[in-house]
C-alpha positions in Angstrom: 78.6 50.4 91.5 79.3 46.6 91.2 75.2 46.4 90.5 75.6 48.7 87.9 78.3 46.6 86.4 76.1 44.1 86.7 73.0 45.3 84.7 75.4 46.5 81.8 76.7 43.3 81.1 73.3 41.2 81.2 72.2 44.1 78.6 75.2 44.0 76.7 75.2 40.2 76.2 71.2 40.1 75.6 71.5 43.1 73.1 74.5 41.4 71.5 72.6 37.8 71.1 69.5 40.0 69.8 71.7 42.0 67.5 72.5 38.6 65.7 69.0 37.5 65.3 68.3 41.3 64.0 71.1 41.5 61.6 70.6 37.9 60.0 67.0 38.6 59.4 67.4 41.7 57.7 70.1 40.7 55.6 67.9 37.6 54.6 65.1 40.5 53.2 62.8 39.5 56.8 60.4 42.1 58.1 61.4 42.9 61.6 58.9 44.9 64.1 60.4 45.0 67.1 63.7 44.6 68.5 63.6 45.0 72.2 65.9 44.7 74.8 64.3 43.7 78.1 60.6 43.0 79.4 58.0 44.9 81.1 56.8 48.5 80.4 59.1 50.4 77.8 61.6 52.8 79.3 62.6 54.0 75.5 61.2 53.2 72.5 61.6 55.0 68.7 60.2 53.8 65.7 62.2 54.2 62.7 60.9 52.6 59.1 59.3 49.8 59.6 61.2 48.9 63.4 60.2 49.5 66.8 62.9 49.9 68.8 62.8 49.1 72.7 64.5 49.0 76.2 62.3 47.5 78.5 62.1 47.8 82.0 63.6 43.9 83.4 66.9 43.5 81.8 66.1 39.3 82.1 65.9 39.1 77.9 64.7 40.8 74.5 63.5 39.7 71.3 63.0 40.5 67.6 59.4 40.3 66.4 60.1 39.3 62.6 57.1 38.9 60.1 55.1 35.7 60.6 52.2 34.9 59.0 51.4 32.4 61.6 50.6 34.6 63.9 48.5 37.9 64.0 49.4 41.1 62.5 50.4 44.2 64.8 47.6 46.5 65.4 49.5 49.1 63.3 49.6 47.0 60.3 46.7 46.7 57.4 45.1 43.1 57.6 45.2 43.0 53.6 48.7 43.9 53.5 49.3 40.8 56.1 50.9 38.2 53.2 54.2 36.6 53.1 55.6 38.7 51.8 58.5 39.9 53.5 57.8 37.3 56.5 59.9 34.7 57.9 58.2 31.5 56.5 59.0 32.9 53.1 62.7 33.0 53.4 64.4 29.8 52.2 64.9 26.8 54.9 69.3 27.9 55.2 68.3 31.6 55.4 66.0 30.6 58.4 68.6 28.2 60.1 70.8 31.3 59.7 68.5 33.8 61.5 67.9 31.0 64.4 71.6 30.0 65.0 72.8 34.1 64.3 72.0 35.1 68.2 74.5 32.1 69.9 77.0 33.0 67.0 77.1 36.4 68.1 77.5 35.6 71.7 80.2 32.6 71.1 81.9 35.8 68.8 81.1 38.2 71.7 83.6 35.5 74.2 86.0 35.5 71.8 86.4 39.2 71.5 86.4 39.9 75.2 89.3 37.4 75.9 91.1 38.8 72.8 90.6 42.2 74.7 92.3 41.0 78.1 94.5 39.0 76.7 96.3 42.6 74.5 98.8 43.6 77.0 100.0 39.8 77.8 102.8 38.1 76.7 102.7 34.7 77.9 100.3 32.4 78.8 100.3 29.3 80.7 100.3 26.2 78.2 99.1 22.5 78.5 102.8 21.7 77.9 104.4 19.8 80.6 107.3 21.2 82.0 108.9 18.9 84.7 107.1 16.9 87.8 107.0 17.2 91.4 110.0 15.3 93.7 108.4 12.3 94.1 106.9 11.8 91.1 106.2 8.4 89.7 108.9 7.7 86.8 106.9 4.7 85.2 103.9 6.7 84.2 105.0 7.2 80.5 104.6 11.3 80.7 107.7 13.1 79.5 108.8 16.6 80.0 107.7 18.0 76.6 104.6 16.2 76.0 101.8 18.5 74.8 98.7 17.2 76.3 95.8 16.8 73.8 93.5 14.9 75.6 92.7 13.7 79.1 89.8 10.8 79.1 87.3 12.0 77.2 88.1 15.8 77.5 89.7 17.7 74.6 92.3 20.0 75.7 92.0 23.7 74.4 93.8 25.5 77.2 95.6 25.1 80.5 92.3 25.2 82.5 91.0 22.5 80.8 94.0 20.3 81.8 92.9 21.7 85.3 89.3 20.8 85.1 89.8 17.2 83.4 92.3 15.8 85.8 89.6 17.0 88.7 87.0 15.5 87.3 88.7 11.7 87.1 86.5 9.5 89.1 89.1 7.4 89.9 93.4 7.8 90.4 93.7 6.8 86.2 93.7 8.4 83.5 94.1 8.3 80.0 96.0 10.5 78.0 96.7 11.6 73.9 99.6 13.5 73.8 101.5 15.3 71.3 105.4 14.0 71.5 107.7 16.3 69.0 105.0 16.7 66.3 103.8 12.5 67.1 100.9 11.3 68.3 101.7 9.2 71.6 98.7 7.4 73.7 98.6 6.5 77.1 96.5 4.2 78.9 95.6 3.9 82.9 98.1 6.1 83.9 98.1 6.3 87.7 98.2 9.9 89.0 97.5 10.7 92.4 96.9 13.9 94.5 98.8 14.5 97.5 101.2 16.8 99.6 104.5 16.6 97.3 106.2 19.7 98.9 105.1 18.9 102.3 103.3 22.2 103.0 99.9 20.5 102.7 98.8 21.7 99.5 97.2 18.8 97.3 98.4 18.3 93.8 99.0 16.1 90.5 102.5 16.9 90.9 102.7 17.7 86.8 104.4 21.2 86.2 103.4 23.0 83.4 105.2 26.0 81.1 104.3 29.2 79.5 104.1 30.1 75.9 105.0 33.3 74.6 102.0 35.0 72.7 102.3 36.6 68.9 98.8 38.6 67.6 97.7 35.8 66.1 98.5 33.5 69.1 96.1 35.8 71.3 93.5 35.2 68.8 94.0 31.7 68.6 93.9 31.3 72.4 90.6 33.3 72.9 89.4 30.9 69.9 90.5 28.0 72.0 89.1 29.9 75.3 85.7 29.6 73.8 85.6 26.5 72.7 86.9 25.6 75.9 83.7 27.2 78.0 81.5 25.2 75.2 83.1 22.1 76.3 82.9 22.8 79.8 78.6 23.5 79.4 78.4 20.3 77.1 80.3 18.6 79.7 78.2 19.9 82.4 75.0 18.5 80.9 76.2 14.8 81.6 77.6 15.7 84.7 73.9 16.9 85.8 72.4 13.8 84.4 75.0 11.5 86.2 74.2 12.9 89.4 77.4 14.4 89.6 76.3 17.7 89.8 73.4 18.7 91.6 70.6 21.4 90.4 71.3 23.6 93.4 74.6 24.1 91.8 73.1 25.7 88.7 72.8 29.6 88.7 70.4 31.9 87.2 70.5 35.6 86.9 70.3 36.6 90.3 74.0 34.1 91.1 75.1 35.6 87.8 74.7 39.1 88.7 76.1 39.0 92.2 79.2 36.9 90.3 79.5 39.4 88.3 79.5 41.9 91.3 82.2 40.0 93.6 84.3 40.2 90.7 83.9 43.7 89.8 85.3 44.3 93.1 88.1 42.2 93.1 89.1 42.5 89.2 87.6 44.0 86.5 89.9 41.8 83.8 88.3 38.6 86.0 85.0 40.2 85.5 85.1 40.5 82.0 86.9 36.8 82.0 83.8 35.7 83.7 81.5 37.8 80.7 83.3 35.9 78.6 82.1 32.2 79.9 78.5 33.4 80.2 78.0 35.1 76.7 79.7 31.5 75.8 77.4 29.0 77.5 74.3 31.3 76.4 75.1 30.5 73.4 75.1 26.8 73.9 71.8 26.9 76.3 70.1 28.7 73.8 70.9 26.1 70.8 69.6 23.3 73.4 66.7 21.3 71.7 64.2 22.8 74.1 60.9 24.4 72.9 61.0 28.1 73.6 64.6 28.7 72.7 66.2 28.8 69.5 67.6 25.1 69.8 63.7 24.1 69.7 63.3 26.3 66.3 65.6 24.5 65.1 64.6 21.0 65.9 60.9 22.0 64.5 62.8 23.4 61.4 64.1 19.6 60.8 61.4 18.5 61.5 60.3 20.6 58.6 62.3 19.4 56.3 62.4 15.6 56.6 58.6 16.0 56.1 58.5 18.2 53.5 56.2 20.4 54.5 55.9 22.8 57.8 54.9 21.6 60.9 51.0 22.8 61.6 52.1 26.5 63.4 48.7 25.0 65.9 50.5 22.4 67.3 54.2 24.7 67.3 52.5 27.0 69.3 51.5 24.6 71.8 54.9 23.2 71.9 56.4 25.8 72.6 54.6 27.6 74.7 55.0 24.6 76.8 58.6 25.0 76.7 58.3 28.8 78.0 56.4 27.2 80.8 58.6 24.6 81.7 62.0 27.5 81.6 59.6 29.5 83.7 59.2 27.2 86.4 63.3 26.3 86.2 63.7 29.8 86.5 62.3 30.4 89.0 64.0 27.2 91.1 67.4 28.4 90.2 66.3 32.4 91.1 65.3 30.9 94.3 68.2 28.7 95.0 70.4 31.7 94.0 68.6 33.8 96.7 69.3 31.1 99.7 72.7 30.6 98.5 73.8 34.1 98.7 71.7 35.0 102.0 73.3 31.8 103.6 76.8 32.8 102.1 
């Protein structure tokens, strides 16, 4: 059952991210073909108007075949009619940035929604607020009970976690802090924290304590707002972390690792689950608007491209770009598909 789970949320997420592309392109008067869900041989297919609709057999991905006049006409369509009319080139430069960006929108809107969803029945949440420290506790470190943390180094605090995950990620035992004081702005410098056994049962901690706010309806929606955001720091943060060394590329997982996430947690807790949804449909959204040919972050680049020069890049040499691209995700997929095998035969 957990499988199934798992193969309804990669083709809710990719229908969702398609779904934007599909939508911004026909509201921007775009021709649209195709809009599969999917690769491989068709399971179901309907044409209706002008629009093939399709699930395909490898729930790994879709797409949305607009008009382009770059390329060559379906076999169903008349070669005089093939103009640009209609066809993606011909919309205006914001209605294509529009179309590009609409997939990652929908899926940053899609992590928003879902933690709006779990978060209905709650009515508190834990907060970034501090609410008293551990016995032992340094008293010259300048943090008050009250103090609203804003930022910790370099990481901008949204929620709890991210308190969580920035004072893990300190290299060393100091830290710097902007914290919100009664409505001021109060900045700390080098403040030495360190992590040990402050209640003598061997647990390792900060020894910070923080509260719980109470949550209106618009406070849930501003929390899954600040959720998201969160996970988009968190995948920003993660690219620097790879290029530092501090994360290796055997940590990274593909769709295999995500779908047997998504399993373990089906089992345990289907509100973790869906949390878990949440984050990928998030950081899909940022990996796709990462200036790499063969995703929509690449489209985009060209699309400057385009207009610092005036005039559209030659669709010869775009082609060749970005079918590199595909080559080059290929090849990292497959890495990460295989490292996602080892890990979860070796446990």
């Amino acid at each position: 059952m957990s499988v199934i789970y798992a193969i309804l949320v990669f083709g809710l997420i990719i229908t969702l991210h398609e779904l934007g592309h599909f939508t911004a392109a026909k509201l921007a008067g775009i021709t649209v073909y195709e809009f599969t869900i999917g690769f491989g041989p068709a399971i179901i297919k309907k044409k209706i108007g002008e629009t093939l609709y399709a699930v395909r057999l490898l729930p790994i991905g879709g797409a949305v075949v607009m008009k382009d006049v770059n390329e060559e006409p379906p076999e169903d369509v008349d070669p005089a009619e093939w103009t640009e009319e209609g066809s993606f080139q011909q919309a205006s430069w914001i209605r294509r940035f529009i179309v590009v960006i609409a997939g990652s929108a929908m899926n940053f809107l899609t992590g928003v929604v879902i933690v709006l969803l779990i978060l209905l029945p709650a009515q508190y949440v834990a907060t970034s607020e501090l609410s008293g420290f551990a016995e032992g506790f340094p008293e010259n470190t300048g943090l008050q009970v009250g103090d609203k943390l804003v930022k910790v180094d370099d990481f901008r605090i949204f929620t709890y976690n991210d308190v969580v995950t920035a004072l893990q990620l300190g290299q060393n035992d100091t830290y710097d802090f902007v914290l919100d004081r009664g409505g001021q702005t109060v900045r700390l410098q080098n403040v030495h924290l360190e992590r040990k056994d402050y209640d003598g049962n061997g647990q390792l901690r900060f020894g910070l304590s923080f509260g719980y706010g109470e949550l209106s309806a618009l406070g849930k929606v501003r929390y899954a707002l600040n959720n998201s955001l969160s996970f988009l720091q968190s995948a920003y943060k993660s690219i620097g972390l790879l290029i530092r060394g501090r994360v290796s590329t055997n940590d990274m997982m593909g769709t295999v690792g995500i779908a047997n996430e998504i399993s373990e947690r089906a089992e345990e807790s289907m509100a973790d689950m869906w949390y878990f949804v949440s984050y990928i449909a998030v950081n899909l959204a940022f990996v796709n608007l990462l200036p790499i040919p063969g995703l929509d972050g690449g489209k985009l680049v060209m699309m400057l491209i385009e207009l610092i020069r005036r005039k559209p890049i030659d669709p010869k040499w775009e082609n060749y770009i970005s079918y590199a691209g595909l080559a080059a995700i290929m090849v990292l997929f497959v890495f990460v598909t295989y490292n996602d095998i080892v890990r979860i035969i070796t446990g």
